[in-house]
N, C-alpha and C positions, 0 to 999 in steps of 0.2 A: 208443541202442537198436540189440542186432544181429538187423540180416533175413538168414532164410536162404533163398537163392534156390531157387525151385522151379519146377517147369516147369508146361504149361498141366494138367495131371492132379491138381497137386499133390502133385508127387513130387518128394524134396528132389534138389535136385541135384547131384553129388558133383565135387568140385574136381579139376580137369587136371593130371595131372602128367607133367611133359616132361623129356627128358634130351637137354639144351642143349649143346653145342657150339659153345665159341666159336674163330673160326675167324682170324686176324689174319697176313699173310704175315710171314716170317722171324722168328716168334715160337710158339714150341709152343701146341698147341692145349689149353683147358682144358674141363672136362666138367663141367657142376653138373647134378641133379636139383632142380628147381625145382614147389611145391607153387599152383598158381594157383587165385583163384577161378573158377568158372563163367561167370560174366560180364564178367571181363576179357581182355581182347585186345590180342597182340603179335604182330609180325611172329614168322613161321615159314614153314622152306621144308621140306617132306620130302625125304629121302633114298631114290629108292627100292630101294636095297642090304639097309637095315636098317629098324629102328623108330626114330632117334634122329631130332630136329631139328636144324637147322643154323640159327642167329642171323646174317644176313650180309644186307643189305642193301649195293646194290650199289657204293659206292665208302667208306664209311668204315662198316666193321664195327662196332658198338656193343660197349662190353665188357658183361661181366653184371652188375656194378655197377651201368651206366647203366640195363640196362632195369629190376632190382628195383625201383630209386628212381621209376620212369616207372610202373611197376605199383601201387607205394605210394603216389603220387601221382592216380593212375584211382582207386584204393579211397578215398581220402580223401575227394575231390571227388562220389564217387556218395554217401558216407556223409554228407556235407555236404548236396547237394541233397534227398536223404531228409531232413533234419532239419528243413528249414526249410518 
């Protein structure tokens, strides 16, 4: 079964979408826009130059690979405790 998340009014709540930068020394930086739900949570730092985020935790940067799998991972696991 899918829930759609909504806030205390009962107003659906519309999924985050972030334009990621991943940041790794002596290696070009790569840029994905990433489409999240409302309910999950990843590290993010703002930049305040622009509107983009920066994925960098402070001594080994995660690639973006890692955190999709980590976010699919959160969705799984809340759609699991929902079920049972």
């Amino acid at each position: 079964m899918f829930v759609i998340p909504t806030d205390i009014h009962g107003q659906m709540l519309k999924p985050n979408i972030y334009n990621i930068i991943e940041t790794k020394p002596k290696k070009p930086n790569r840029i994905a826009k990433l489409t999240i739900p409302p309910n999950v949570q990843f590290p993010i730092h703002k930049k305040p130059s622009n509107q983009n985020y920066v994925v960098r935790p402070l001594h080994h940067p995660p690639c973006i690979e890692k955190i999709l799998q980590k976010m699919k991972n959160q969705i799984n696991e809340d759609s699991d405790s929902e079920a049972n």
